[in-house]
One Martini backbone bead per residue (centre of mass of N, CA, C, O) as a GRO file, in nm:
protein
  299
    1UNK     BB    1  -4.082   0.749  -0.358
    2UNK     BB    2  -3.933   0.643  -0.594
    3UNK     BB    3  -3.660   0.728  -0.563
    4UNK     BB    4  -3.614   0.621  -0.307
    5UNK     BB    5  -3.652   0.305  -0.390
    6UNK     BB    6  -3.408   0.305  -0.581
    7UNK     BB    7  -3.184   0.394  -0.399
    8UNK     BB    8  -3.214   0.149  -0.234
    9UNK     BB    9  -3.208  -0.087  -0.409
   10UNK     BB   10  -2.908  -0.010  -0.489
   11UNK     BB   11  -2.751  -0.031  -0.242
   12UNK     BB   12  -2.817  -0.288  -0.222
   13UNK     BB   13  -2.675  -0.421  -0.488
   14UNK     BB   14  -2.388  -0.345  -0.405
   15UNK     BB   15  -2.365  -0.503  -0.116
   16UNK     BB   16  -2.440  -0.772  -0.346
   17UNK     BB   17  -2.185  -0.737  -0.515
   18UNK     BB   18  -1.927  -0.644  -0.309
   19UNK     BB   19  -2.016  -0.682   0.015
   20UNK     BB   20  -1.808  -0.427   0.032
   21UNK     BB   21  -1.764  -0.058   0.168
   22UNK     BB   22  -1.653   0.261   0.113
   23UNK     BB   23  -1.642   0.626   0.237
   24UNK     BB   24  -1.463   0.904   0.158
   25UNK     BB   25  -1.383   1.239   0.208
   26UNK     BB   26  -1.555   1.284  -0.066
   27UNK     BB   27  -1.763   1.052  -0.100
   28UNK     BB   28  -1.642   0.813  -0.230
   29UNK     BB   29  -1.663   0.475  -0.357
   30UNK     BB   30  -1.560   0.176  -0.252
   31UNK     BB   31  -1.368  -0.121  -0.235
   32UNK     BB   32  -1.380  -0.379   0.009
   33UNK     BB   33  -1.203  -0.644  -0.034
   34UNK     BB   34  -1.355  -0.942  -0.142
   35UNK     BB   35  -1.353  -0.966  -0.500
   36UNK     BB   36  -1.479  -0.960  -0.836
   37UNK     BB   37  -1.421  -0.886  -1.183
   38UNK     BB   38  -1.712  -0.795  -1.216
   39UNK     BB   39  -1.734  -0.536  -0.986
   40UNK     BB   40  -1.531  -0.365  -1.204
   41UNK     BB   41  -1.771  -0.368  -1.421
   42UNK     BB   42  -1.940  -0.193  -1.252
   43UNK     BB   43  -2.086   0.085  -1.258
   44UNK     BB   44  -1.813   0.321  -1.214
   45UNK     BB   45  -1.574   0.120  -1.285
   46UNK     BB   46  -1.636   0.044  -1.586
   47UNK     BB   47  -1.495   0.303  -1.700
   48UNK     BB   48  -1.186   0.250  -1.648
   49UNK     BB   49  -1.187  -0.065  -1.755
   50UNK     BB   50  -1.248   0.014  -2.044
   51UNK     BB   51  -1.071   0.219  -2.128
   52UNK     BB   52  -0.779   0.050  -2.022
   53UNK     BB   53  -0.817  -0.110  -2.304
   54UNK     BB   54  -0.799   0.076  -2.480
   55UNK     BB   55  -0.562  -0.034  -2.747
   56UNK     BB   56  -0.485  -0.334  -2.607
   57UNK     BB   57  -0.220  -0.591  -2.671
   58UNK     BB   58  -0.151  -0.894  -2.628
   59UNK     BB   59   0.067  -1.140  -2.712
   60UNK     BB   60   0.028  -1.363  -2.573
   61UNK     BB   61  -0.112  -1.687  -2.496
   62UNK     BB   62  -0.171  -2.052  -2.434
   63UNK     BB   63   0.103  -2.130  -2.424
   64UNK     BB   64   0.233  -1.944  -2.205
   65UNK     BB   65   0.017  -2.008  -1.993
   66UNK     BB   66   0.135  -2.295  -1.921
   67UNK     BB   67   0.360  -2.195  -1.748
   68UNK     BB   68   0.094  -2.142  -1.499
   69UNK     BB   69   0.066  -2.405  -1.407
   70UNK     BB   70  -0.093  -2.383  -1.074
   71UNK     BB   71  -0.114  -2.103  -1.082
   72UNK     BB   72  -0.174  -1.807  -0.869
   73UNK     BB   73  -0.326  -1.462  -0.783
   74UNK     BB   74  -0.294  -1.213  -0.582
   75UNK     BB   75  -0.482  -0.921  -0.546
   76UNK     BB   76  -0.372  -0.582  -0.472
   77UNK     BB   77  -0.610  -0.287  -0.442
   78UNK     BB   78  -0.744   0.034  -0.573
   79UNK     BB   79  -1.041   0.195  -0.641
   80UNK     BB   80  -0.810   0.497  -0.602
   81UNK     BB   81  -0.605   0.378  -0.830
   82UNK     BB   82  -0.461   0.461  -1.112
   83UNK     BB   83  -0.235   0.185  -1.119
   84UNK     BB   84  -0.518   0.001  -1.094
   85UNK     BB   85  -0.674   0.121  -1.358
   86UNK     BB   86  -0.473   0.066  -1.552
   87UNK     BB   87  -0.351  -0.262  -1.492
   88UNK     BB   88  -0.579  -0.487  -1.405
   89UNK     BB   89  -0.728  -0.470  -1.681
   90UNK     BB   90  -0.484  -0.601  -1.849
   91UNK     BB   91  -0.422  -0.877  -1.645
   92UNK     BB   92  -0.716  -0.991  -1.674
   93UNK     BB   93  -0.715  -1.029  -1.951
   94UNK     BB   94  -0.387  -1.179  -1.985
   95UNK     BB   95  -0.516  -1.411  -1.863
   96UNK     BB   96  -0.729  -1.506  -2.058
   97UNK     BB   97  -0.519  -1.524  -2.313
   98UNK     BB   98  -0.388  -1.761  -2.191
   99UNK     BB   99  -0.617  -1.977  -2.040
  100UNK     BB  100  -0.690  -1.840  -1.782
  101UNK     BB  101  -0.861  -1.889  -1.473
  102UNK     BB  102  -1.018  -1.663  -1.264
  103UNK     BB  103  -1.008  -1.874  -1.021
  104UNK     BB  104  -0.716  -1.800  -0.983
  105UNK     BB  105  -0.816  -1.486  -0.863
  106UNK     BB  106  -0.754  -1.283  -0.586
  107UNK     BB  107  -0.919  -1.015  -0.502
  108UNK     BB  108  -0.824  -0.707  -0.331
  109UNK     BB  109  -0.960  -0.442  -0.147
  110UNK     BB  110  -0.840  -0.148  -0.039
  111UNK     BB  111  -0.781   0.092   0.178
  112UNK     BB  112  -0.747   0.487   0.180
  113UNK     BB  113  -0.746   0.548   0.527
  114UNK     BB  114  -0.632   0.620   0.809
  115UNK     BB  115  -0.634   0.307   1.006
  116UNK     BB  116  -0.655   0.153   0.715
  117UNK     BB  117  -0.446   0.163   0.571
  118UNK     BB  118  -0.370  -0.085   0.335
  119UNK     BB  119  -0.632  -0.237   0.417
  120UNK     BB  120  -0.835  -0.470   0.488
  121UNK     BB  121  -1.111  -0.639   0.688
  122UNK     BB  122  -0.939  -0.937   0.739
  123UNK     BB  123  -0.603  -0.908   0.730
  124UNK     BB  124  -0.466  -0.980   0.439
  125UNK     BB  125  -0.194  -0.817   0.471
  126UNK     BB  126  -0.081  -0.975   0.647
  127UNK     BB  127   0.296  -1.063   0.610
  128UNK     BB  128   0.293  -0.914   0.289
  129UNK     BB  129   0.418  -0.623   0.204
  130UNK     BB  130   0.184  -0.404   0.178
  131UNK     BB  131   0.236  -0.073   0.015
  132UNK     BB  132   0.197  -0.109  -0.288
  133UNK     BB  133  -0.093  -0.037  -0.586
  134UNK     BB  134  -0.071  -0.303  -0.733
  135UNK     BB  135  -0.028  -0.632  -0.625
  136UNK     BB  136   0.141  -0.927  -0.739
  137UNK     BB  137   0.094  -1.265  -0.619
  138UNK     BB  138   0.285  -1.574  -0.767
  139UNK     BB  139   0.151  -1.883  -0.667
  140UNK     BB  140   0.321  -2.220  -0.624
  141UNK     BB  141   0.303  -2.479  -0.418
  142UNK     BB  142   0.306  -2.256  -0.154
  143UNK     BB  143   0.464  -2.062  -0.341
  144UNK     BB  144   0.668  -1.772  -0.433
  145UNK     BB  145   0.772  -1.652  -0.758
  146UNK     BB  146   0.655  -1.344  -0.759
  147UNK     BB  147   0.611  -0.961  -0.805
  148UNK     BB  148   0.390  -0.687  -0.881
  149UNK     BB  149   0.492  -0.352  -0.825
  150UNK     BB  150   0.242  -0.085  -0.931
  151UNK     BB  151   0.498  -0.164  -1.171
  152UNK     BB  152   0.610  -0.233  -1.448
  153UNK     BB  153   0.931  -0.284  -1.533
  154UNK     BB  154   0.853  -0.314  -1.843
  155UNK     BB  155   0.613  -0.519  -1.942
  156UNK     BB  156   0.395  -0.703  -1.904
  157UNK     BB  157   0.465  -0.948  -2.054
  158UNK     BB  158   0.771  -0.975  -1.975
  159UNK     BB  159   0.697  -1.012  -1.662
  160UNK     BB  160   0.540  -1.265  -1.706
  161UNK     BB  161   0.807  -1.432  -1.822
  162UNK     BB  162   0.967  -1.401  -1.575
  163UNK     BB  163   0.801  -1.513  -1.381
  164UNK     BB  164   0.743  -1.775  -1.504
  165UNK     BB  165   1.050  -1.897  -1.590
  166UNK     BB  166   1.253  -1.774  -1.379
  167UNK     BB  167   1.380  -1.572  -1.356
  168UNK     BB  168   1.514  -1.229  -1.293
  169UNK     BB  169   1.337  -1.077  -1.058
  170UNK     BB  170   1.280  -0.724  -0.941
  171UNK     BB  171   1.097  -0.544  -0.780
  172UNK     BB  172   0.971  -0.248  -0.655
  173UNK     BB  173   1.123  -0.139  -0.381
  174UNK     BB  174   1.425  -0.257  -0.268
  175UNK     BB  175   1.442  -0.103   0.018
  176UNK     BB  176   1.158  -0.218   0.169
  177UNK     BB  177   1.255  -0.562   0.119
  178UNK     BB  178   1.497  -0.528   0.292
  179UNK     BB  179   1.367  -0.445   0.568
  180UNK     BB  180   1.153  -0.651   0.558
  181UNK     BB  181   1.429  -0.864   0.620
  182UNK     BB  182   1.524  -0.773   0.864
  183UNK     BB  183   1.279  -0.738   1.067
  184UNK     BB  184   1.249  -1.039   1.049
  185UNK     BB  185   1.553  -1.102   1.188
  186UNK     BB  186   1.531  -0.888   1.393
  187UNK     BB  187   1.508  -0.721   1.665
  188UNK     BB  188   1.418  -0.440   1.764
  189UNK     BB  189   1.708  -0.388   1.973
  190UNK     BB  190   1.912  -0.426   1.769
  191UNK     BB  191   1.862  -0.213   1.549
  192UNK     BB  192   1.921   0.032   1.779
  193UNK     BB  193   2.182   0.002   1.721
  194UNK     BB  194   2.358   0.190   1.600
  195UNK     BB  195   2.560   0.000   1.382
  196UNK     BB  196   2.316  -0.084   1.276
  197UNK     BB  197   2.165   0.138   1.146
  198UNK     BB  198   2.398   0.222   0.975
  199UNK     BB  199   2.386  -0.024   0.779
  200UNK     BB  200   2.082  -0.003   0.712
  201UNK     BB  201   2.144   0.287   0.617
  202UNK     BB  202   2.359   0.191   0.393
  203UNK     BB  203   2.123  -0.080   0.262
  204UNK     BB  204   1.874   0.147   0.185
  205UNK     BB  205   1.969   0.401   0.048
  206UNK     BB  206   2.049   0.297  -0.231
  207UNK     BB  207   1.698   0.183  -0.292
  208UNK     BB  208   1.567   0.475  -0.232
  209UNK     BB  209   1.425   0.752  -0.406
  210UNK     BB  210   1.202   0.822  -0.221
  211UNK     BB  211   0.992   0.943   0.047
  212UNK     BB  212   0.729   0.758  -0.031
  213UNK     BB  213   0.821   0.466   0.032
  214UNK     BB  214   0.877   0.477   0.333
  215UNK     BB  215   0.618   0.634   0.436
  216UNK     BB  216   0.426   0.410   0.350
  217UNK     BB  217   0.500   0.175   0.557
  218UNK     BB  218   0.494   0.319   0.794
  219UNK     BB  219   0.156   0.355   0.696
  220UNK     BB  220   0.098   0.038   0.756
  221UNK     BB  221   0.217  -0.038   1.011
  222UNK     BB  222   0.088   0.125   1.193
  223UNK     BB  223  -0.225   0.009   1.059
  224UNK     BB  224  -0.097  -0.260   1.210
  225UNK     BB  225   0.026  -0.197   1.517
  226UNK     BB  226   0.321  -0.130   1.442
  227UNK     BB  227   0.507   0.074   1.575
  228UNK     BB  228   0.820  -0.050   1.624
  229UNK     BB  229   0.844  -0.039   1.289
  230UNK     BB  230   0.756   0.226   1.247
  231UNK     BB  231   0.941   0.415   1.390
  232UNK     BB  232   1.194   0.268   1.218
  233UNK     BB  233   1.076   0.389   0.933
  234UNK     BB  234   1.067   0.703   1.039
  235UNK     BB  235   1.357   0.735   1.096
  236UNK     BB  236   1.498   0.687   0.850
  237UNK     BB  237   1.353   0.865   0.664
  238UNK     BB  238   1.490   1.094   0.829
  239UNK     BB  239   1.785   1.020   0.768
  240UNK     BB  240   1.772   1.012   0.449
  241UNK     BB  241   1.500   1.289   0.458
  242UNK     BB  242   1.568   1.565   0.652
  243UNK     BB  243   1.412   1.797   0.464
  244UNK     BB  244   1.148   1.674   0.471
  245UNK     BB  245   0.840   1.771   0.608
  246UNK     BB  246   0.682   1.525   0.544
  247UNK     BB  247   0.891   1.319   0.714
  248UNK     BB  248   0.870   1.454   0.966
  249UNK     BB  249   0.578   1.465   1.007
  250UNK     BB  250   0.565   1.142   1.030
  251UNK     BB  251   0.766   1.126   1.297
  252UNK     BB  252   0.577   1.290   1.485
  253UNK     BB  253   0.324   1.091   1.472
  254UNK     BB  254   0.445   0.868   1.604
  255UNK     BB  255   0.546   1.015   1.875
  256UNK     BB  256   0.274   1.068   1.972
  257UNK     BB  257   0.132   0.752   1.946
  258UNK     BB  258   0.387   0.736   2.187
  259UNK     BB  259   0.384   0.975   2.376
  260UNK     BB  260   0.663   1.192   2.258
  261UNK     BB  261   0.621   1.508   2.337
  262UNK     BB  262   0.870   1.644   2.271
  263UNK     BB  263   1.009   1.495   1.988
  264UNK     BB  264   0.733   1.594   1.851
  265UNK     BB  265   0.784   1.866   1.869
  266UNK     BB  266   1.049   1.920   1.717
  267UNK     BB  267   0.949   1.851   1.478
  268UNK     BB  268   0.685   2.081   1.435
  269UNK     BB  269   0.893   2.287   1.421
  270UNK     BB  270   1.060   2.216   1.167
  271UNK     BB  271   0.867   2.255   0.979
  272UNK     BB  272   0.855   2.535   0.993
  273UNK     BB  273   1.120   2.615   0.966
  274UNK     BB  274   1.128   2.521   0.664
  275UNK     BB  275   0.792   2.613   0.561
  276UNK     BB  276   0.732   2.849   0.802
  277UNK     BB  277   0.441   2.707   0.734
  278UNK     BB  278   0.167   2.525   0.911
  279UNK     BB  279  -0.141   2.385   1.005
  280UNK     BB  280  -0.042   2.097   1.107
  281UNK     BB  281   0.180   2.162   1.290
  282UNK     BB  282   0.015   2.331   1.473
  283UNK     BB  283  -0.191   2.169   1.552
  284UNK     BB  284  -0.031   1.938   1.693
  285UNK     BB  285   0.139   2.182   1.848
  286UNK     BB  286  -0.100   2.169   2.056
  287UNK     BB  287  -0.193   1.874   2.124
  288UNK     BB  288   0.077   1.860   2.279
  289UNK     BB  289   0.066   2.086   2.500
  290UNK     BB  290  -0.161   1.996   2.621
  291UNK     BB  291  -0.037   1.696   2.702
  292UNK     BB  292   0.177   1.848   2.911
  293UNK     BB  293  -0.005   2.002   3.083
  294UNK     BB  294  -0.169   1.729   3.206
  295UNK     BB  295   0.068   1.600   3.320
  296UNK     BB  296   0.197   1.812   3.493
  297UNK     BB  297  -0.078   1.888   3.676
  298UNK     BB  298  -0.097   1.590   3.778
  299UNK     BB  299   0.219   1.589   3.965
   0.00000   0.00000   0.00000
């Protein structure tokens, strides 16, 4: 009875230390929605919190902090990702080391799994292009300053001085960033112009390095349902990476959500064609061939 009531205990600290949490499919409890500082360091949480410092120190000072007067940090995490478990740690550290308060740092834990794909619970992220964590979101004066995305360019302190002084300073995956600025200025119907495909597809393809930046992007907007945004980034990364099975894959799963059962069926063909075999494959056109058999039937 002791045990038990302990436990329940814990799960109440829990709830009421972290707000909202949930259970990953491996059993891990994970940290969602809006925290604060305390949370990352109690716990489980609080042993990476403390590693990820050993032997860390930055030059910053309260000089360079002045620099900052004014401004704000949006923090987008994932207490399941290893990036966020690295810099977060390092950044809230010299964020203090600069005379910098804490309340001036919004931290939001985002999920990572299924139809919540890096997503918070209240829509945190929407209209703000986070598709990789952790995301550090500069604001003063109701402006972006500039943001590190997943990692930084140069060193912790170098990035925050570049974005503080103003300098100039590019986050990483500016491959994304142009695609999202693209999509937000054209109409989804003049996008699909093919003249226009080729010029995006030749403004894009030079700043992505691997298939897994357009990849996460698209199941950002996904789990957004933002659909018709997410099938032309998963065309697009088709387009990219040919031959990639996980890329094919994912524009299959897209032709699915919308549908278009032959075209979906065409996708996990090829991949078992590249692949051999592929179980994910297989189960997918059973469920295509299921819902086509369904529609025929119906007719």
């Amino acid at each position: 009875m002791k045990r038990y009531l302990i436990l329940i205990i814990n799960v109440m600290v829990i709830f009421q230390i972290h707000g909202q949490t949930y259970t990953d499919k491996k059993g891990n409890v994970h940290l969602w929605g809006k925290v604060k500082v305390d949370d990352l360091k109690n716990a489980e949480y609080g042993e990476w919190y403390t590693r990820n410092m050993k032997n860390y120190k930055t030059y910053l000072s309260e000089t360079e902090g002045k620099l900052f007067a004014g401004c704000s940090v949006r923090i987008f995490l994932g207490t399941w990702c290893g990036d966020t478990k690295f810099l977060v740690p390092k950044f809230i550290e010299t964020w203090k080391a600069m005379g910098l308060k804490e309340d001036k740092l919004e931290l939001i834990a985002l999920h990572h799994e299924g139809d919540n794909y890096k997503q918070g619970p209240n829509d945190e992220t929407l209209g703000l292009n986070i598709h990789k964590v952790p995301t550090f979101i500069f604001e003063k004066n109701g402006k972006e300053m500039g943001r590190i995305v997943e990692r930084t360019i140069f060193d912790l302190d170098t990035d925050l001085m570049q974005i503080a002084n103003g300098y100039p300073y590019e986050e990483r995956y500016q491959g994304v960033v142009m695609l999202h600025k693209i999509m937000d200025q054209m109409d989804m119907e003049s996008m699909w112009i093919e003249d226009n495909v080729k010029k995006i597809f030749n403004t894009v393809r030079r700043e992505v390095a691997t298939s897994s930046e357009l990849n996460a992007y698209g199941y950002v907007l996904k789990a957004q349902n933002q659909l018709e945004k997410a099938h032309f980034v998963f065309f697009l990364n088709r387009r990219i990476f040919p031959y990639d099975p996980n890329v094919i894959d994912s524009y299959g799963e897209i032709l699915m959500q919308m549908n278009r059962w032959e075209e979906a069926a065409q996708e996990f063909n090829e991949v078992i064609r590249i692949k051999g075999s592929d179980q994910n494959a297989v189960e997918q056109l059973n469920l295509i061939y299921s819902e086509m058999k369904k529609m025929d039937s119906s007719e």
